[in-house]
Structures are given as structure tokens and as C-alpha cells.
C-alpha positions as CSV (number, residue, x, y, z in Angstrom):
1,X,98.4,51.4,35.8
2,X,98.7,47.9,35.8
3,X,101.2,45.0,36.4
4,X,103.6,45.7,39.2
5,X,106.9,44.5,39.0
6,X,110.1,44.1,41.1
7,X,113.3,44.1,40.1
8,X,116.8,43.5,42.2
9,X,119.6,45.5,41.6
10,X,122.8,45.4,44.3
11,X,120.4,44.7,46.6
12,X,117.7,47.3,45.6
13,X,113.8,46.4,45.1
14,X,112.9,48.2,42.5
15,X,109.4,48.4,42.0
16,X,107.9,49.2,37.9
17,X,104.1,49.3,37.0
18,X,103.1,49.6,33.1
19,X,100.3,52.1,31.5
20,X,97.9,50.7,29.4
21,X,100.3,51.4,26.7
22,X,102.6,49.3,28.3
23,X,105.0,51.7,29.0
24,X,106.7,51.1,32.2
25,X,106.8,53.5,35.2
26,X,109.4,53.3,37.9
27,X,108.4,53.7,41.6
28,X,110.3,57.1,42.0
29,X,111.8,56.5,45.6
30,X,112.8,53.1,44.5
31,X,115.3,54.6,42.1
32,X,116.2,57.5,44.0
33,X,117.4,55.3,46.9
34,X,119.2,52.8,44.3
35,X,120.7,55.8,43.0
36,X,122.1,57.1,46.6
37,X,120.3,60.2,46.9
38,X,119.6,60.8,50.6
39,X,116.3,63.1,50.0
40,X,114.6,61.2,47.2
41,X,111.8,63.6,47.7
42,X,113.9,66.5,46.6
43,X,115.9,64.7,44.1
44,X,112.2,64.0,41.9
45,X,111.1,67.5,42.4
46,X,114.2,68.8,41.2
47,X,115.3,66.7,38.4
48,X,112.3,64.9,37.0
49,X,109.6,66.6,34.7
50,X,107.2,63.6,34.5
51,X,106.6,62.5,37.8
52,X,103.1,61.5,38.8
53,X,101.2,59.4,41.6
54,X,99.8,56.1,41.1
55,X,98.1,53.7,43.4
56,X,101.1,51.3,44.6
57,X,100.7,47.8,46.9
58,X,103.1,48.2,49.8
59,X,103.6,46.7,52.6
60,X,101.0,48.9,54.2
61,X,98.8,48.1,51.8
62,X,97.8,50.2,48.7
63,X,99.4,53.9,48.7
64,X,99.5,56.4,46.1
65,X,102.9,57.1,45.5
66,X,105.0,58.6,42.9
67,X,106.3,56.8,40.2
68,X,108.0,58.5,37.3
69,X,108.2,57.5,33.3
70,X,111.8,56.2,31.8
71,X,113.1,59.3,30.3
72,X,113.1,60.9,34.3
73,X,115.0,57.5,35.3
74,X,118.2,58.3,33.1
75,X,117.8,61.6,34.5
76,X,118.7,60.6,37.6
77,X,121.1,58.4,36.8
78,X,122.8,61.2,34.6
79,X,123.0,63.6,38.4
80,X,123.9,60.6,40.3
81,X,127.5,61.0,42.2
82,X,127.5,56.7,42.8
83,X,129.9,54.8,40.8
84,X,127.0,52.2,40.0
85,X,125.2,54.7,38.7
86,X,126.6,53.4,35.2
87,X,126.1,49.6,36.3
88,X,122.0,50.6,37.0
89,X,121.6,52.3,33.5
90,X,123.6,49.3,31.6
91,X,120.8,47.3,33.9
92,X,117.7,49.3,33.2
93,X,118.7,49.1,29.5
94,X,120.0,45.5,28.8
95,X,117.5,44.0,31.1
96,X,114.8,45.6,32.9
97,X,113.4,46.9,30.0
98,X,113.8,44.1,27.6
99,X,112.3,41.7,30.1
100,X,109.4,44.4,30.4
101,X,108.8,44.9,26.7
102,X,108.9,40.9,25.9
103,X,106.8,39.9,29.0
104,X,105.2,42.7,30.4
105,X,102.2,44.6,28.9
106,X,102.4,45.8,25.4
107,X,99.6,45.3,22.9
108,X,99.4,42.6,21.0
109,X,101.3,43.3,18.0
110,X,103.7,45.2,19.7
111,X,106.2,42.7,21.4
112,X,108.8,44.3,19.6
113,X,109.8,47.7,19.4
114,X,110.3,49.1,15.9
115,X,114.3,49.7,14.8
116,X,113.7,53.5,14.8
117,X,112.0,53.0,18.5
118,X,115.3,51.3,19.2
119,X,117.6,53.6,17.2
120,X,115.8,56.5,19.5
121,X,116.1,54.6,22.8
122,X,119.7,53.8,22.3
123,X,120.3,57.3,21.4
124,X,118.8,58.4,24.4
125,X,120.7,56.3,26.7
126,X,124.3,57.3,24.8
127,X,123.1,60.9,25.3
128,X,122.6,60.8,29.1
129,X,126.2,59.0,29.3
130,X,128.3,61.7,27.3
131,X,125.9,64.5,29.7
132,X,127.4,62.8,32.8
133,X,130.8,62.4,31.5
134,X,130.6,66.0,30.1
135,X,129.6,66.9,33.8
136,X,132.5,64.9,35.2
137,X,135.0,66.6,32.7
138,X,134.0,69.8,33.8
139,X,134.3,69.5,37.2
140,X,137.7,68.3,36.8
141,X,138.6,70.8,34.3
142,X,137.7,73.5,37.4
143,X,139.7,71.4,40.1
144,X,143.0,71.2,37.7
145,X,142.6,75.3,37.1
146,X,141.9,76.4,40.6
147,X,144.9,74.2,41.8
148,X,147.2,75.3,38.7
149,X,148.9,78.1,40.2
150,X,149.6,76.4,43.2
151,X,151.0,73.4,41.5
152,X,153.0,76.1,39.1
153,X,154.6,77.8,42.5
154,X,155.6,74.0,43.5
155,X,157.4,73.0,40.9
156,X,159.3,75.9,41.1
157,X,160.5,76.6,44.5
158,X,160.9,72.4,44.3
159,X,164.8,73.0,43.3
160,X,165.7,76.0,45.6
161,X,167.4,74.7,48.4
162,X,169.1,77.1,49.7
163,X,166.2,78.5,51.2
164,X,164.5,82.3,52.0
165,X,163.4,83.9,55.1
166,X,159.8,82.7,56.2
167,X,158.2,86.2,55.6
168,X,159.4,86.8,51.9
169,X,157.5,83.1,51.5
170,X,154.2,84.6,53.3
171,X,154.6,87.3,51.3
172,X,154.9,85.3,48.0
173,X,151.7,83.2,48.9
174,X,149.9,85.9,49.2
175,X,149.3,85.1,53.0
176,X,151.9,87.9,55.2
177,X,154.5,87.2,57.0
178,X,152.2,88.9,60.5
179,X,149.8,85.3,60.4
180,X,153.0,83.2,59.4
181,X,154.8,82.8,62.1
182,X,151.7,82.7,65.1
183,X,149.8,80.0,62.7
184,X,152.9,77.6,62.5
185,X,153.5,78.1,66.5
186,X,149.8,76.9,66.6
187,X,150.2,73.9,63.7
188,X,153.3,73.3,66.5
189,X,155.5,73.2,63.2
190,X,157.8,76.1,64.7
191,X,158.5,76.7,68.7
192,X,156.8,79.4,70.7
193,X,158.9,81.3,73.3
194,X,162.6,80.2,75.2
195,X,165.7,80.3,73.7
196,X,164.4,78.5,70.3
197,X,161.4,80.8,69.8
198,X,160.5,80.7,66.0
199,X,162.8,77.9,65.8
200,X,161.6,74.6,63.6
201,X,160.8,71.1,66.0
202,X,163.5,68.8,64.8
203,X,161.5,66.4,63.1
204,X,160.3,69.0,60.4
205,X,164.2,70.1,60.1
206,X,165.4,65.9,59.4
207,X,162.9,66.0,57.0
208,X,164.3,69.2,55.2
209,X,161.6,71.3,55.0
210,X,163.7,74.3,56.6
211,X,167.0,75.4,57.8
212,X,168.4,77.3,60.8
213,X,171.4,80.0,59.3
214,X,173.6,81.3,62.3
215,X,173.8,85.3,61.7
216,X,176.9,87.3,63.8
217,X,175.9,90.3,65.4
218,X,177.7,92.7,67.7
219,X,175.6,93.5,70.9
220,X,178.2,96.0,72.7
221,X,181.8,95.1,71.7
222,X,181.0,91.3,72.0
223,X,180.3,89.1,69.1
224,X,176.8,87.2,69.4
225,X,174.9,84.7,66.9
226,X,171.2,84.9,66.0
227,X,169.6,81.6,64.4
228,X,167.0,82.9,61.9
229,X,164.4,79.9,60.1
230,X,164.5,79.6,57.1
231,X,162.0,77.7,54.9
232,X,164.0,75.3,51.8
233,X,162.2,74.6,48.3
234,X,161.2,71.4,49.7
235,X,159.4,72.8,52.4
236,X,158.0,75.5,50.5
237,X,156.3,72.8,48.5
238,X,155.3,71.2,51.8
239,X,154.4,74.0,53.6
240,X,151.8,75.1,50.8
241,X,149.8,72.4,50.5
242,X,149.5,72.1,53.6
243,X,148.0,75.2,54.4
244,X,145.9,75.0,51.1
245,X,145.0,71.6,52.4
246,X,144.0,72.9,55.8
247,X,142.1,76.1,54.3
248,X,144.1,78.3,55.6
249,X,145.3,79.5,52.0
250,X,143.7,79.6,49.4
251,X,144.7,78.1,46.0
252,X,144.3,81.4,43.6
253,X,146.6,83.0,45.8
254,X,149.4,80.9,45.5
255,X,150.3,83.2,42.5
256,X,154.5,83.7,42.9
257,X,157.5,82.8,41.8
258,X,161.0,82.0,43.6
259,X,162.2,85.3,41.9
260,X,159.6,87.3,43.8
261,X,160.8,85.6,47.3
């Protein structure tokens, strides 16, 4: 190996020797930090099929380190979860690797890559960007269909403001109406003990997430009123996400419908 090189990029040295082909090899770590991986070692075993070791000058003078051909470099770029990741790969492309080829260690006779070489190269780079998109696409494709029924149930219990009895809504969520009511004590969304026990706190009644219906009873000859909770459309909305958002639900149960309240 021959020719070291360094290379800035966002304020990454990136360090690239050449073979006596000329080919150039990337100082593995280099990359891997560039790239944000926080266990570079790991992230080469894992993901790159050509790494070697190579006799490197560091500041601790010369170290055998591992270095690793282009091909594992869009690799990692390709797993990468930065948003530069797409900025280094446009870098490595348009100028790393041109500056490399024109200045730094091909034959003679071989400043210039040969269109196919260059056909093949930029077919290789378009390939790793539809993998990562591909990977990116799918990801979201999972996040939209785990979250669909819950998103279904929202938009239909959005326009029922009337309202329905806090258990029939634990029971439609698939999370029973026995957790319900000591969970929201806890989450201080409804009040524990007293007269107002498994009442609402105001604030989350102004905001109209629930309503308190007065119910006559007769307790011996004399007419009394019990206030019963119950939960509006708009709160049911609320009150899912924010138990799917604290974990406490999860989303492939959310799986009802304002007819089965």
C-alpha cells in the first residue's frame, strides 16, 4: 500500500491509501466515525466483506489498522441512519475519487477510467441509493400499518361527542375497563378518592376531552344525583394516543369502532 491521503469531510479526516493498482482503500474507522456509527469496530465486522489490515502512519506512529476497499464504503453508507450519509457518498463519488484517480496512483496509461468502468461505478453508486431508500420505504411502510388501526379508531370516534362511559372505551381499546380507571388516577387525568372520586381535573374537562352526566337515583324515598365520567370523541382521540404514546397500549389493539362502545 502506498500513498496515504487525507480528506475533509464536515469536519472528518478521512484517511485513503492506494494498492499498487491504484485502487484506493479507506481507513475503515475513519468512515465508520464520519458515518456516525458509535462501535466502528462492529459496524466493519458486520457489514463489510473486504476489510483487511494495512500498515497506517498515525499519530502514534506506524499501526496496522484496517482499511477497507470502495465497494465496503457504500456499504456503509447504504446502513448509515445520518442524514449526511447522502452528502458523504455524493463526496466520495464527485470528488474523492476523481481527485484520487487523476492524481493519485494509477499506472501510466490508466489516468482515466474506461466508460464501461464508469458506466459500472455509477451503477454501483445508484444501486446502493435505491437499497437505502428501499430500506427507508420499508420502514415507513411498517410504522404507517402498525399505527393504522389506531389512526382508523381516531377518526372515527373524532365526531361522537356525546360521549360513552370510560369502561365500554377500555373495552373498545382492547385495554379493560379494571386498569382504566387506577392508570388515569395515576396519569392524575381523573381524581382519586372524596366527593369527586373518578371525577376528571378541570383542566382536561375545558379542554373537552370528557364530560360529567348527573344520573337521579332514589336512595330510600329521597331523590339523589350520581355524576358518572364520561369520555367525548375528542378525548377518545386524546386519550389513545396518549396511552399508545406512553406504552401503555399498544397500537394493534386499538382495533374498534364507535359502534362497539
Amino acid at each position: 500500500m502506498t500513498n496515504l491521503i487525507s480528506k475533509a469531510f464536515e469536519g472528518h479526516n478521512i484517511r485513503i491509501i492506494t494498492d499498487q493498482q491504484g485502487e484506493p482503500w479507506f481507513v475503515a474507522a475513519d468512515i465508520a466515525k464520519a458515518l456516525g456509527y458509535t462501535d466502528a469496530d462492529q459496524a466493519i465486522r458486520r457489514h463489510c466483506k473486504g476489510a483487511t489490515k494495512a500498515p497506517v502512519e498515525t499519530t502514534g506512529g506506524i499501526q496496522r489498522v484496517s482499511i477497507i476497499p470502495e465497494r465496503d464504503v457504500y456499504r456503509l453508507v447504504m446502513r448509515s441512519k445520518l442524514e449526511s450519509a447522502e452528502r458523504f457518498e455524493e463526496w466520495v463519488v464527485g470528488e474523492v475519487l476523481p481527485s484520487i484517480r487523476k492524481h493519485g496512483g494509477y499506472l501510466a496509461g490508466q489516468e482515466q477510467d474506461a466508460p464501461e468502468l464508469i458506466m459500472a461505478k455509477a451503477l454501483m453508486v445508484a444501486q446502493s441509493v435505491i437499497d437505502r431508500k428501499s430500506q427507508e420505504l420499508a420502514a415507513a411502510q411498517q410504522t404507517i400499518a402498525a399505527n393504522a388501526p389506531a389512526v382508523a379508531f381516531a377518526g372515527l370516534v373524532a365526531e361522537d361527542d356525546k360521549g360513552v362511559l370510560l369502561g365500554n372505551f377500555a373495552k373498545a381499546i382492547g385495554f379493560g375497563p379494571r386498569k382504566i380507571f387506577p392508570l388515569l388516577h395515576e396519569l392524575r387525568i381523573l381524581i382519586r378518592g372524596g366527593n369527586r372520586h373518578n371525577l376528571p381535573f378541570q383542566e382536561y374537562l375545558d379542554r373537552g376531552y370528557f364530560k360529567v352526566v348527573e344520573k337521579p337515583y332514589n336512595a330510600n324515598g329521597e331523590t339523589r344525583i350520581n355524576f358518572i365520567t364520561h369520555v367525548t370523541g375528542k378525548g377518545q382521540q386524546w386519550l389513545t394516543k396518549r396511552l399508545l404514546d406512553l406504552g401503555y397500549l399498544k397500537a394493534s389493539a386499538v382495533n374498534a369502532s364507535p359502534e362497539g362502545i
